[in-house]
Structures are given as C-alpha cells and as structure tokens.
C-alpha positions as CSV (number, residue, x, y, z in Angstrom):
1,X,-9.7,-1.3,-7.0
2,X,-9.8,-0.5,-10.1
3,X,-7.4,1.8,-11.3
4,X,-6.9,3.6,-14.8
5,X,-3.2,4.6,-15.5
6,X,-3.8,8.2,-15.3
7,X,-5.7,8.3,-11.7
8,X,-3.2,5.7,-10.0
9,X,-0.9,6.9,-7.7
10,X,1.6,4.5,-6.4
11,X,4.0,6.8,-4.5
12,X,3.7,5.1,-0.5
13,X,4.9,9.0,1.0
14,X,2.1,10.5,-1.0
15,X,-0.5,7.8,0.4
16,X,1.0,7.6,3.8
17,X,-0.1,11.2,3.8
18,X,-3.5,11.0,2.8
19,X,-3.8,8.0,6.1
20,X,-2.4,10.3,8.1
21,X,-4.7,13.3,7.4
22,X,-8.0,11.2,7.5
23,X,-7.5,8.2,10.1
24,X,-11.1,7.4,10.0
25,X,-11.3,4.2,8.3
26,X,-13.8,1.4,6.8
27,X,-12.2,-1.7,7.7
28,X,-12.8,-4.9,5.5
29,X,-12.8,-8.2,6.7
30,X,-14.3,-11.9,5.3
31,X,-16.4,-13.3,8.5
32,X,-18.3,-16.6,7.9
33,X,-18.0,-16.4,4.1
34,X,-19.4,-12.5,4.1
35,X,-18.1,-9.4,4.1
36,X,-18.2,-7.2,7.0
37,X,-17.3,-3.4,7.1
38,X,-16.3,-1.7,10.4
39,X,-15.2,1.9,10.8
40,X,-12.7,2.8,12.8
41,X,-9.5,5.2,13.4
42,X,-6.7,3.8,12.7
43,X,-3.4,5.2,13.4
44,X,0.0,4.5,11.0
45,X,3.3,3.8,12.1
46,X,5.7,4.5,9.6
47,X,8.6,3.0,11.3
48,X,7.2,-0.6,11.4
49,X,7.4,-2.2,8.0
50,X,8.4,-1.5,4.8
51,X,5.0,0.2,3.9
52,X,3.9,0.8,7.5
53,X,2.0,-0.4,10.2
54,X,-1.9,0.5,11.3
55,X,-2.7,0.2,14.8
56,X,-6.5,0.6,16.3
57,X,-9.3,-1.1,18.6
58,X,-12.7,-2.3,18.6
59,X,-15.3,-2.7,21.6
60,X,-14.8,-6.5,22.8
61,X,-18.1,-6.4,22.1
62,X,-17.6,-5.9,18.2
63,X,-17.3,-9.7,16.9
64,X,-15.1,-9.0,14.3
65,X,-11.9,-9.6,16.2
66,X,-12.7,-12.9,17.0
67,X,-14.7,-14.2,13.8
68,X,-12.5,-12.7,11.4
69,X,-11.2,-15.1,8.3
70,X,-7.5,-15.0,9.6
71,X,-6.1,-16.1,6.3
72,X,-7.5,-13.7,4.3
73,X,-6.0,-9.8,4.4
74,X,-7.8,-7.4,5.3
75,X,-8.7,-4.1,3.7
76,X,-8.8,-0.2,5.0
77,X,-9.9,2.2,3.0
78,X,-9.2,5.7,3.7
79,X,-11.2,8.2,1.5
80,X,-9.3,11.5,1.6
81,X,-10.7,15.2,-0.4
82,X,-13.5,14.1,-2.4
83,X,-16.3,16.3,-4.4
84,X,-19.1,16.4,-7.5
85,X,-17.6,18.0,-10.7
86,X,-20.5,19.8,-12.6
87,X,-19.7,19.7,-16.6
88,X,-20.5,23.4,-16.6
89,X,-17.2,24.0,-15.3
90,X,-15.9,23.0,-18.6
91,X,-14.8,25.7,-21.2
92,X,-15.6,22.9,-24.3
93,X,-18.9,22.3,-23.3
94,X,-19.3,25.7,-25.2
95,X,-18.0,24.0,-28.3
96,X,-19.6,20.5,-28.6
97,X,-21.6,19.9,-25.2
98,X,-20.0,16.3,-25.4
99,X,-19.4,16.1,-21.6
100,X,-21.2,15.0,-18.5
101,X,-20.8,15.3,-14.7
102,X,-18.1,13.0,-13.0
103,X,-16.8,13.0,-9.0
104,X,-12.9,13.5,-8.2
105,X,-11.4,11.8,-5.1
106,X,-8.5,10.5,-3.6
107,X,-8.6,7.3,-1.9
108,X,-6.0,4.4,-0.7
109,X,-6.5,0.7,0.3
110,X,-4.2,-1.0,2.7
111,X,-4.0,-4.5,2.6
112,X,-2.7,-7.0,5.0
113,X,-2.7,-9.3,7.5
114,X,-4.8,-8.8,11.1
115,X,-3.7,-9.6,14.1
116,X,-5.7,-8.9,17.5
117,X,-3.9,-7.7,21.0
118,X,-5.6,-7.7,24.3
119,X,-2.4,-7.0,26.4
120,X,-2.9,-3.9,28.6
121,X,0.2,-2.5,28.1
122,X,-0.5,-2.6,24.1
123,X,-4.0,-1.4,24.3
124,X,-2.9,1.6,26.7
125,X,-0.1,2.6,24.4
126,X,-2.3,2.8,21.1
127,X,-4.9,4.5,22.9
128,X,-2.3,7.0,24.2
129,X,-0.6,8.0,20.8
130,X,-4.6,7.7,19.0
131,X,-5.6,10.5,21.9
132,X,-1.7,12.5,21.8
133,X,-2.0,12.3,17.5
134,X,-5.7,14.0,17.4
135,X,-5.4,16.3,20.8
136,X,-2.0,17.8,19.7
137,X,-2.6,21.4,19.2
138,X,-5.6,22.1,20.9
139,X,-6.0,25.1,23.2
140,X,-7.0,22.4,25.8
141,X,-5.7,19.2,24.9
142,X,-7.2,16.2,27.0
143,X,-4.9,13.3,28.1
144,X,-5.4,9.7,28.8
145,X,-3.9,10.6,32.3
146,X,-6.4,13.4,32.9
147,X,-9.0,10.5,33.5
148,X,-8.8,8.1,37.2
149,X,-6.2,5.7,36.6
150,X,-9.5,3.3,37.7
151,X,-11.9,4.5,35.2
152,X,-9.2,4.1,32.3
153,X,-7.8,0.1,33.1
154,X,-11.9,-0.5,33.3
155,X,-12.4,1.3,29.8
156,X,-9.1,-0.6,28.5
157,X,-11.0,-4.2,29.6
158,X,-13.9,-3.0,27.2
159,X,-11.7,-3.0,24.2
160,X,-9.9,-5.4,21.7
161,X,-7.1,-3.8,19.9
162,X,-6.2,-4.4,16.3
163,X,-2.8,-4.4,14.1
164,X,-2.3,-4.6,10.2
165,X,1.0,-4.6,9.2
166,X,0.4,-3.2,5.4
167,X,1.6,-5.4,2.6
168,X,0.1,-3.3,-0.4
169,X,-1.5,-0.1,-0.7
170,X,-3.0,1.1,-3.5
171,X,-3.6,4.6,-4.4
172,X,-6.3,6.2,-6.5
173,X,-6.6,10.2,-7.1
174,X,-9.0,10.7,-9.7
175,X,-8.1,14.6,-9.9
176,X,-10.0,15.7,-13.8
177,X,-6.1,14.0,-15.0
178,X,-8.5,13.0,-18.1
179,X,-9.3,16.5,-19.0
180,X,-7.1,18.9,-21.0
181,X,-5.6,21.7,-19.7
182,X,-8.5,24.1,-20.2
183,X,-11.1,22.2,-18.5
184,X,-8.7,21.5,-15.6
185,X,-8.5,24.8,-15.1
186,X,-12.1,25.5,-15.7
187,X,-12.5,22.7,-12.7
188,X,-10.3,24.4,-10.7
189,X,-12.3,27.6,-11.0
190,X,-15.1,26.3,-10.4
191,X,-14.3,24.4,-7.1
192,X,-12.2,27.9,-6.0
193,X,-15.8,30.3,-6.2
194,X,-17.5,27.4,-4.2
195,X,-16.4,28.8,-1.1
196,X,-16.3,25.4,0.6
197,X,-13.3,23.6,2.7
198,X,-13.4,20.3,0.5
199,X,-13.8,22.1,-2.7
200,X,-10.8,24.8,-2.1
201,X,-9.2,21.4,-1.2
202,X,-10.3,19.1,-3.9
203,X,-8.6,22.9,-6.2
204,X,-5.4,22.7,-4.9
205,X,-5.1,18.7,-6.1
206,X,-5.7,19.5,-9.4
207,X,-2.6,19.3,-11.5
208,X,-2.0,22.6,-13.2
C-alpha cells in the first residue's frame, strides 16, 4: 500500500481498533496465478500473536479454501471512516484557488499466512464469539444455542473456517494531515454541518 510519511500510521493498538470496529473484510488471496477477493467478517484475537490473530469462515462451497496459493500471505483489508472532501471547505481557496477535491480514509492491511479448519469444535467456537461479538448489546440478542442443536451441526458441515495469524499490518489514515491548520479546520467544518454519521466521524479524526 502505498503509504506517504504523513498518512502512515504504524501504531498496532490504533489499527487493532479500526479491525475491531469494522470486521467486514475483503480478503486477498493468489488462486491459480490470479487474484481473488472474498469478503468476509473476520473476528481478531488479540491474545494470539504478537500482532494478533483473525479468525472467520467461508461456505465449503467457496473454492478459495482449498485453491488458495498456500505459500503466498494473504491480505485483509479493513476500510474504516472514509468520505469525499470538497475543496470549498478550504479557507485558501479564497486566496489562490490552487486546490482540488481529494477523499480521507482510514484503512489497514493484515498480512499473513492462511490456514483452513474444518474441526467442529473450531468452527462452532468462531461462530459462537462472531454471533456473541456483534449480538452483545442488543435489546434481544440471538445466540447460537437459541437455534436446534440439529439445525446448527448441519449449518457447521456447510462451512470451512479460516485463520490468519497477522505478520504485518499496515496502517493508512489519510485524515487532510497535508493541509495546514486552517484548511483542517475548514474540513472539519465542513464534514460537522453535513449532518451525516460518517462525516461527524470522518470530523472527529481530523487532527486539530
């Protein structure tokens, strides 16, 4: 990824974040000499690694667990806050209209190994703390349990599941670091009278 000094962000806490917040996925892989993109969630575990572990499953349908290129690493890419920045939301435009439209984001790649599982016991475990992570909170949370202890082993035949133990992750916030103060703010401002979720969002990243 290409990464200019002042949008790289190398800090794993702050990028182990960002996974955490937007799970979803687009999984890389080399199969038969092409690339092949997948998108899944995929669930991090701190605790395993030095950088982390990402757990998930495919359909056993899905060729990818069996064709993948098991040399090569893999690569997700989790796109966090992301929006269009207009260049009317800059105060020098006023002075020498030198400036043109641009997109802020903040993204990480994980890279690493795959591995596949199609153990029971491993497949009903991810699948429990996927369901447990995104139903925590709810007024009525839905377990794996709730569902006939039948129906669920058949559903767990139908899948593959997936492990990447992460070996680098690179970060990229491209936040308007580029602009001076007053166009930051100007940015900010802009994003803040949008009145949208993402750009409020995409506001509060902007350093100050």
């Amino acid at each position: 990824m290409y990464q200019p000094p002042a949008f790289k962000e190398d800090r794993v806490d702050v990028m182990h974040d960002l996974i955490g917040a937007h799970p979803f996925a687009t999984l890389v892989c080399l199969v038969d000499g092409s690339l092949t993109a997948n998108h899944i969630p995929l669930m991090l575990h701190t605790e395993l690694g030095e950088k982390g572990t990402l757990r998930g499953h495919v359909a056993r349908a899905n060729p990818i667990w069996k064709d993948f290129d098991a040399g090569v690493d893999v690569i997700a890419v989790f796109q966090g806050v992301q929006h269009y920045i207009t260049p009317s939301w800059y105060p020098t435009k006023k002075e020498h209209e030198k400036v043109v439209p641009t997109w802020n984001y903040a993204v990480v790649h994980a890279h690493g190994p795959m591995r596949v599982f199609k153990e029971a016991d491993w497949l009903r475990a991810q699948v429990e703390s996927l369901t447990d992570q995104q139903e925590a909170g709810r007024d009525e949370s839905w377990a794996v349990t709730d569902a006939p202890a039948d129906f669920v082993a058949r559903q767990l035949r139908g899948i593959v599941g997936i492990e990447i133990p992460i070996v680098r992750l690179e970060g990229k916030w491209k936040l308007s670091q580029n602009r001076g103060e007053e166009d930051r703010h100007g940015v900010i401002d802009g994003l803040e009278k949008e009145n949208a979720a993402d750009a409020r969002q995409m506001a509060a990243l902007i350093p100050r």
